[in-house]
N, C-alpha and C positions, 0 to 999 in steps of 0.2 A: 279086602286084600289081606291075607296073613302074609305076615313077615316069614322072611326066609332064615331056618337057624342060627346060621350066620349074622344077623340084623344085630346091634348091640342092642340091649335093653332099654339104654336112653334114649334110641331112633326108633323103638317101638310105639306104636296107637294105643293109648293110653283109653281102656275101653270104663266105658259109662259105668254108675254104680246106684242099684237103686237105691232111693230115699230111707228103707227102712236100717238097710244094710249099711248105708254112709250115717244114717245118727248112734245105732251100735258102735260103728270105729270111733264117730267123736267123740261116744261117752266114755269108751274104754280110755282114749288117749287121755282124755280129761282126769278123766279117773286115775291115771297113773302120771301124770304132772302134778298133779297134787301130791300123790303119795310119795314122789323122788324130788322135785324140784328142788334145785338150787337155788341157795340165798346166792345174787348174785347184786352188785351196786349198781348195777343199770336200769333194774327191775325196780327199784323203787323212786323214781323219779319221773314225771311227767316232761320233765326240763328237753324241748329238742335238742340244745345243743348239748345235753349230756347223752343224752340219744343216739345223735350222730358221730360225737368221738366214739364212744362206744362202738359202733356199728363200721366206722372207719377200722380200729384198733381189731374187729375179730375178722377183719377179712382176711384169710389165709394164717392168721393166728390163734391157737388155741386159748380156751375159755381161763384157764390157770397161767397162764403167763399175761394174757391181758389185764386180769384184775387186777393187778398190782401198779403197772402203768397207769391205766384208768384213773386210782385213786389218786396217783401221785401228778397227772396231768391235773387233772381237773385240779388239784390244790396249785399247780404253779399256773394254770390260766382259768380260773372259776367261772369266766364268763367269756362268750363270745369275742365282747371287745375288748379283751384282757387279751385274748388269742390272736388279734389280728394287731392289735397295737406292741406285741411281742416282734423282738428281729427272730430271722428266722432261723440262724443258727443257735437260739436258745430251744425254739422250739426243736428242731434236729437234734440237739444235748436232750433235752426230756425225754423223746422218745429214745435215742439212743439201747437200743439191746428186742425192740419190736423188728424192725428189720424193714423190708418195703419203705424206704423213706421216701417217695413218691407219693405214698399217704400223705405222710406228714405235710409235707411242701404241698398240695394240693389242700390238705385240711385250712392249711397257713393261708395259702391264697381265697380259696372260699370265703373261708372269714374275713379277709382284708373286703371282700368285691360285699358282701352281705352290710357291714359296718359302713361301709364308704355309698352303698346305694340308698338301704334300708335303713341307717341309724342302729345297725348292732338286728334289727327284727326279722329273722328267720323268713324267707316267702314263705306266705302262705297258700303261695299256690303250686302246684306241682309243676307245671309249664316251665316256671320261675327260677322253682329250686335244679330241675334236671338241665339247666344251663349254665349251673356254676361246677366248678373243675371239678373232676375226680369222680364222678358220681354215675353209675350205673346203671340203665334200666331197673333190671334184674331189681338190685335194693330198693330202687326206689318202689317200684312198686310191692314188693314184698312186704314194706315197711313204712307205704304212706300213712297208713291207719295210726299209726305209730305218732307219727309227726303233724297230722293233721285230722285227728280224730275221725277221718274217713274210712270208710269200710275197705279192705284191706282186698286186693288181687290176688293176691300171691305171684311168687314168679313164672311160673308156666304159663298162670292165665297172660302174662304180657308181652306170649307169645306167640307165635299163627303158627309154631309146629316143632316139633324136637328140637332140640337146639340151643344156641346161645341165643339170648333175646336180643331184638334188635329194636333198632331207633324209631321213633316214629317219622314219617318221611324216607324210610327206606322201601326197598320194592318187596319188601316179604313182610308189610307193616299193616296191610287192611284191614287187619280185622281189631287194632289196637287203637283204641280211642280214652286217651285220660282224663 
């Protein structure tokens, strides 16, 4: 069925690509994240919970306003149970000028529910982690490989069709299994 011109581009069928033509784009992309990438502080740590502020802090905020945050959270809570044993109007002061302060307080509580279950240790299971607040299909899967050295979905795959990604247990969810 083609789409009618009208269709926005994000509702369009996203058509196949063959194998020779799909390792061409990787090496090109490759080839040019090498050549441009940013030195950025998130990139060099394996650490999940530097990971996750991280990934919390650029939702809807750009890469040069977050870096500076970043640096100065993680120096006022370095560790997970630094973050949850914080009250949480300090944590709100830290971020203070990020904006979305629903991150924050969701970041705040996560950490409380991770330390008080797990003793401070990140699930490491996916099931696990997408039951604590704040936290979105869409990233999670984009960025489990990330946090669990698993091989990585992306977001679209974590979805059965244009769109926002949905939950597993919803009725547009069959073809998502994590």
């Amino acid at each position: 069925m083609t789409p009618s011109p009208d269709t926005p581009v994000s509702q369009q069928p996203i058509s196949p690509v063959d194998p020779a033509t799909r390792s061409k784009i990787q090496q090109c992309l490759l080839h040019w994240y090498q050549a441009h990438q940013r030195r950025l502080p998130w990139r060099d740590t394996q650490d999940p919970y530097h990971i996750w502020v991280s990934e919390v802090m650029l939702q809807q905020t750009q890469v040069k306003t977050v870096t500076p945050y970043f640096l100065a959270f993680l120096a006022a809570f370095p560790t997970l149970k630094d973050l949850a044993k914080a009250d949480l109007d300090r944590v709100l002061k830290q971020w203070e000028g990020l904006g979305y302060y629903a991150r924050a307080r969701n970041l705040h509580e996560a950490a409380r529910q991770v330390v008080e279950v797990s003793g401070g240790r990140i699930p490491g299971r996916f099931a696990d982690f997408k039951a604590l607040p704040g936290w979105g299909l869409h990233w999670l899967c984009r960025d489990e490989h990330r946090l669990w050295q698993a091989p990585g979905r992306g977001g679209r795959q974590c979805q059965t069709g244009p769109g926002p990604a949905v939950l597993p247990g919803h009725a547009r969810e069959p073809q998502f299994r994590p």
